[in-house]
Phi, psi and omega in degrees: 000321200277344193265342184235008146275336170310298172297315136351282171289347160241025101343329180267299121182042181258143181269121198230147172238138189258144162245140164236143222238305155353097178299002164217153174297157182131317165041210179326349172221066127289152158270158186210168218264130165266050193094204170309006185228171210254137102221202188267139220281010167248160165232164192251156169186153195258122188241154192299342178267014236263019188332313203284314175301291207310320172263353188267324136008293154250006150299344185267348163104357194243017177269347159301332180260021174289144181216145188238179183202170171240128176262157196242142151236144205236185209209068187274120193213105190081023192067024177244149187254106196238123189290085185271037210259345181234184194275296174320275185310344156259018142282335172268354207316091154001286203289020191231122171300206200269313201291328191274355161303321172318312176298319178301324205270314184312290204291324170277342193262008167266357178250338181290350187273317195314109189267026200178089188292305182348300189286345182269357191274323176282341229236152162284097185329266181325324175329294197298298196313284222288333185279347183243338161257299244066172202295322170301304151340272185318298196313296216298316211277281180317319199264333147316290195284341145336269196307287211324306234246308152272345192076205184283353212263011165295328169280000159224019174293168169284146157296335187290332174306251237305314166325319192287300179315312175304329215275307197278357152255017150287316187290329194273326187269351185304318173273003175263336189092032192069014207253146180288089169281111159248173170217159174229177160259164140319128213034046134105209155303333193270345175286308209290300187263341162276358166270007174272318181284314181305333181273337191288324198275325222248348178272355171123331195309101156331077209249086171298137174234161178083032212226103169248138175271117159266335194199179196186114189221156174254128189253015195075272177307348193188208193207153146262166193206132181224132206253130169304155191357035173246350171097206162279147165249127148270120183223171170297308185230171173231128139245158180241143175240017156275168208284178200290292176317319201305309190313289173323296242259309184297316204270057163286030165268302199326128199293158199291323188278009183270322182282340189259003169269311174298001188268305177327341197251152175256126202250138165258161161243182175195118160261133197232099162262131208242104184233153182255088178302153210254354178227160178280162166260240154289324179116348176287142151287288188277170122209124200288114149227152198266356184272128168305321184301332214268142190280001183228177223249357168174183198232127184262090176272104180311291171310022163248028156238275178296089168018103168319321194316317191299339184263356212057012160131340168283149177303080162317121196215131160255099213250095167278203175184124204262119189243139159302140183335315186272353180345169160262344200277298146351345186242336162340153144272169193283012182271290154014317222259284254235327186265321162309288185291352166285300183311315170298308149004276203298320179296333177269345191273060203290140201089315175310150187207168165316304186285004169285358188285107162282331196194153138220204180164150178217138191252143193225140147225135191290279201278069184251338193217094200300101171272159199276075187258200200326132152059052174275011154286311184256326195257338194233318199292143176311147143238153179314292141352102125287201176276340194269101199310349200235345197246144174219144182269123162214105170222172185281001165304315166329310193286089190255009171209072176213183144273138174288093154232204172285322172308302240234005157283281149330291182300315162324298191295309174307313178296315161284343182289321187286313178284337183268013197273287191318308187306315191272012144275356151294314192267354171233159174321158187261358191280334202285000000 
């Protein structure tokens, strides 16, 4: 977000400095080292409708190296791993009759249609699933797939969160031939941001990294930025591209009802461990489970997209687990984590064993996913504008009728990089 509004703006011809609290960039899609290899350390993946990653891309110089593929998605439902990748396999989908299929199929292509999510916002995820799959539906399919994804914070999502989701693998398959078309770059993330900070650098940009903002003040005349042992900064304006507490946190200036909106939005976290097996699993990119016993909310195998070769032959396989703030899992250690969920694995895996393991790691992030919930447009969402004549919000909190991915990051940043362009050529000379 911070690198490419960065770039964004001095494209425009403003002159911009990045703080990164981080030694390297990247923020939710950095990469980290896995046994002998390199990749991301949450995971990712690029859909043909993904326009805004996708141009940014070749602007970067990287679309020769996009490789796309067609993927299977599954289903752990009853202690069975059941393949949900065609139009023929969900006429057979074992846990749904003919009529709540109907209901099911009936309900994405009335959400795919909606062009104006804003009124779904008043609705209840669940409220909205059930008046439109029905009750049987929602419990087997939706109301699983939900908590996997929220937690207890399923029951205060928006009908517009189930929307957002619906809409962009409706788009990906619409532009696919129905067929799932995912894409990657050849070498992760780690291919994707320094060649983004080099182009970033090379557009004027100032990009500090090991640099954590301690404070953020509006000076009348100007905005200050104070650094852990790094002293102050003075520039004409600040956005902060951090989540919505940090903002609060930097900004005690910021008016007491600006701290209870920002109080307001409720964050998922996620712990994720990753390992690189020495065997395949089912053969799904995704695959959603709806059984309670498994502790974690689903199963990513990367190498059913991305070549085993990039691994030496080996499985990329990611078991997130999505938690609410108060979660107890957060207090876990990462072996403690890391033990659970192989053993649950193995249980679903008949053969797989601890010696099928080459490499693992587990990656945590608190503050990754603003949910949308009831009237998170008008009651809850930032707006770029503060109280603070000098200070600005552009963070993924914004994003209130999307999903939290790169596209849709990308696209946030392109879109304020425009809005904050206009303001400061209102507030400065055109001669300045």
């Amino acid at each position: 977000m911070g690198l490419t509004l960065g770039l964004r703006l001095a494209q425009r011809g403003h002159r911009v400095r990045v703080y990164e609290g981080e030694r390297r960039v990247g923020g939710l899609a950095s990469a980290d080292g896995i046994g002998s290899w390199k990749w991301d350390r949450f995971y990712h993946v690029i859909l043909l409708s993904d326009t805004a990653l996708t141009g940014l891309l070749g602007e970067l110089g990287l679309h020769d190296r996009l490789r796309w593929g067609t993927t299977r998605t599954g289903f752990y439902t009853d202690g069975r791993w059941i393949s949900l990748s065609s139009a023929l396999e969900f006429l057979r989908f074992p846990p749904l009759n003919v009529v709540d299929k109907g209901r099911l199929a009936a309900t994405i292509l009335m959400a795919s249609r909606i062009s104006d999510p804003l009124p779904l916002e008043n609705v209840g995820a669940l409220e909205w699933l059930q008046r439109w799959s029905g009750r049987r539906t929602t419990e087997r399919i939706w109301a699983p797939l939900l908590r996997a994804k929220l937690g207890d914070n399923a029951n205060a999502a928006s009908a517009a969160f189930i929307w957002a989701i619906i809409a962009r693998m409706y788009a990906a398959r619409r532009t696919g031939l129905k067929r799932e078309m995912m894409g990657y770059v050849d070498g992760g993330y780690d291919t994707i941001l320094p060649a983004l900070r080099r182009h970033v650098e090379r557009a004027g940009v100032d990009v500090v990294t090991g640099a954590m903002v301690t404070s953020v003040r509006d000076d009348g005349d100007g905005a200050s930025v104070t650094i852990d042992g790094g002293g102050s900064a003075s520039f004409d304006s600040v956005v902060l591209t951090v989540s919505c507490p940090t903002v609060s946190r930097l900004c005690p200036q910021l008016a007491r009802a600006e701290h209870e909106r920002l109080g307001r939005v409720v964050y998922q976290g996620v712990v994720c461990p990753s390992w690189l097996l020495s065997r395949p699993l089912a053969g799904f990119y995704v695959t959603n489970i709806t059984d309670r016993s498994v502790p974690f909310t689903g199963v990513i195998e990367t190498t059913a997209l991305v070549d085993r070769a990039t691994f030496g032959g080996n499985t990329l396989v990611y078991l997130p687990r999505y938690l609410t703030q108060d979660d107890a899992m957060w207090n876990a250690p990462d072996e403690q984590v890391a033990s659970e969920f192989f053993d649950a694995l193995c249980r679903m895996v008949p053969g797989l064993t601890p010696a099928d393991i080459v490499a693992s790691r587990v990656a945590r992030a608190r503050d990754v996913l603003a949910v949308s919930t009831r009237r998170y447009s008008s009651d809850v969402m930032p707006a770029l504008e503060t109280s603070l004549p000098r200070v600005f919000i552009a963070n993924s909190a914004q994003i209130a009728h999307g999903t939290l991915n790169v596209n849709e990051t990308v696209s946030l940043a392109d879109r304020q990089a425009s809005a904050l362009h206009g303001r400061f050529a209102a507030r400065v000379p055109a001669a300045a």
